[in-house]
C-alpha positions as CSV (number, residue, x, y, z in Angstrom):
1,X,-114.3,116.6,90.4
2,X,-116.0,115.0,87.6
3,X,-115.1,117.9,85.3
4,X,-111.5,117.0,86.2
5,X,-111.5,113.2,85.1
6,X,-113.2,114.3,81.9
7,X,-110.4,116.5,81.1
8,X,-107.8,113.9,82.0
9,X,-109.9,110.9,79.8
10,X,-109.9,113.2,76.6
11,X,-106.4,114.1,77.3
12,X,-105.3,110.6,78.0
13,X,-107.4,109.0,74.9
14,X,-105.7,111.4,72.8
15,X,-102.5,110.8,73.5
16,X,-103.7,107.1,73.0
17,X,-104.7,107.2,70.0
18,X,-101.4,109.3,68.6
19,X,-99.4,106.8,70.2
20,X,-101.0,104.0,68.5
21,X,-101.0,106.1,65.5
22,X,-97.3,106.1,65.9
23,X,-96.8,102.6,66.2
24,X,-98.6,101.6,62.7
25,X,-95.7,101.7,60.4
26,X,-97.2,102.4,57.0
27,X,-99.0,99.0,56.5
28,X,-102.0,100.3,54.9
29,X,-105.5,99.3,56.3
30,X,-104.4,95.5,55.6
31,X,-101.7,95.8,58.3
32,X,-104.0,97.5,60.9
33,X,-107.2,95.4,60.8
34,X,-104.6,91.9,61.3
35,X,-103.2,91.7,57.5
36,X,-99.9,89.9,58.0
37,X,-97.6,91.7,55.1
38,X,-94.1,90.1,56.6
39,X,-94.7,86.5,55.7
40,X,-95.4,84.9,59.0
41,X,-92.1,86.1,60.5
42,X,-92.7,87.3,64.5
43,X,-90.8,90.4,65.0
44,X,-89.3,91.5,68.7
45,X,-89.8,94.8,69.7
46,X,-86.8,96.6,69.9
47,X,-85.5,100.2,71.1
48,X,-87.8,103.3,70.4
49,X,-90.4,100.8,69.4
50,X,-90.1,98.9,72.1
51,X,-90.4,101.7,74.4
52,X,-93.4,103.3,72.5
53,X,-95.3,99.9,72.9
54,X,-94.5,99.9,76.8
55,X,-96.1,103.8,76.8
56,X,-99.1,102.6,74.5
57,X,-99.6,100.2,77.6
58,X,-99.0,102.6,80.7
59,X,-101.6,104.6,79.2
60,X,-104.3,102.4,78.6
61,X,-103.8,101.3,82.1
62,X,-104.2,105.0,82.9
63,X,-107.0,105.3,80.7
64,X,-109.3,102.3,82.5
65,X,-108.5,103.5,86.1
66,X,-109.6,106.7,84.7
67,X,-112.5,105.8,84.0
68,X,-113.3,103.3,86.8
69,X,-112.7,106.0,89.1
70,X,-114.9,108.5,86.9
71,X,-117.8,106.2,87.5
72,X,-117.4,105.3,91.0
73,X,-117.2,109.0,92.2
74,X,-120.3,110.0,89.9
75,X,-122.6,107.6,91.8
């Protein structure tokens, strides 16, 4: 059983990490540490973004009961 969850957290962080990959638009390292490059202006998430950012989400959740589970059925 704990073989399974650590196949399902290294599958689940990678495809975390390439979705949040995805999501950084080519802002440099300015962008991706908290640089702000558009001048203040807030955007609103909007179609394949939008739905990218709700999938980033679903699979961090995933992530965390992964491993919540992983370390209360290991003990």
């Amino acid at each position: 059983m704990e073989v399974a969850f650590q196949v399902v957290s290294i599958i689940l962080s990678i495809l975390l990490t390439i979705m949040i990959l995805l999501q950084v638009k080519g802002g440099g390292l300015g962008n991706l540490l908290g640089g702000d490059a558009g001048g203040g202006i807030t955007r609103t998430r909007r179609g394949l973004e939008k739905t990218l950012f709700q999938i980033t989400i679903a699979l961090a959740i995933a992530f965390l009961a992964v491993a919540i589970l992983s370390v209360s059925v290991s003990r």
